[in-house]
N, C-alpha and C positions, 0 to 999 in steps of 0.2 A: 504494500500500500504506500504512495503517497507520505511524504513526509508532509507536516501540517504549514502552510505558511506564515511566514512571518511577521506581523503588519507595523508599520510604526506610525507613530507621533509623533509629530513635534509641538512643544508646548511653547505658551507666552509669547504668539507673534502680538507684535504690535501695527504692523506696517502692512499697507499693500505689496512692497516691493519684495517685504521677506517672507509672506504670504508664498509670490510666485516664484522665489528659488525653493520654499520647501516642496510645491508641487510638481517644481520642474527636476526635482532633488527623487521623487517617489514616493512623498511622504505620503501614506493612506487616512491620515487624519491631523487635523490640525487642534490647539488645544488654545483658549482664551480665558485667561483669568478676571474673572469677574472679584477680586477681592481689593481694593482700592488702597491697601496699603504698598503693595507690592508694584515694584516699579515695573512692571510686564502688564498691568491692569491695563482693563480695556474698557470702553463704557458701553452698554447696550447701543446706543447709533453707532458705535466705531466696530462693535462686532459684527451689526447690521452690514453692513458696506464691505467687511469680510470676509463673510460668510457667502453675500451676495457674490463674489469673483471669486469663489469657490467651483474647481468643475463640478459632474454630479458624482464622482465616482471618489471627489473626498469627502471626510466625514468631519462635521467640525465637534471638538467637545467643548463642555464648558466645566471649567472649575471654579469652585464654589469652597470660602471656608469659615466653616460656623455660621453661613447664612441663614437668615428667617425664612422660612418657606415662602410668605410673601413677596420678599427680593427675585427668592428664585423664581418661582411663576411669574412674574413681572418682566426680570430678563428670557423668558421663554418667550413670553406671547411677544416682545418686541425684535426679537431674532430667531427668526423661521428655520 
């Protein structure tokens, strides 16, 4: 059988430009920190925007820490 593949991440873009070397890189998912201390944060419009130049075959995550569930469904519904 098949060996299981790989996938990776890359976490804490902030940028569109470093957006497209991780996808031009392979990366199968991108990760944005939703935690506002950390200098890698990103606000719900700036994950909006990309997420949106996302192909459809990456996956974007979101990191979250010690958030109110409120926060989090809030950053959901505003980035699709």
């Amino acid at each position: 059988s098949a060996m299981p593949r790989t996938r990776v991440k890359i976490c804490g873009l902030t940028r569109g430009q470093d957006l497209a070397a991780a996808v031009a890189a392979g990366a199968d998912a991108i990760g944005l920190v939703f935690y506002a201390p950390s200098p890698r944060a990103v606000t719900a419009e700036q994950a909006r925007g990309l997420v949106a130049a996302l192909p459809p075959f990456v996956t974007s995550v979101g990191l979250f820490v010690d958030a109110e569930p409120d926060f989090v469904r809030s950053v959901l519904a505003r980035v699709p």
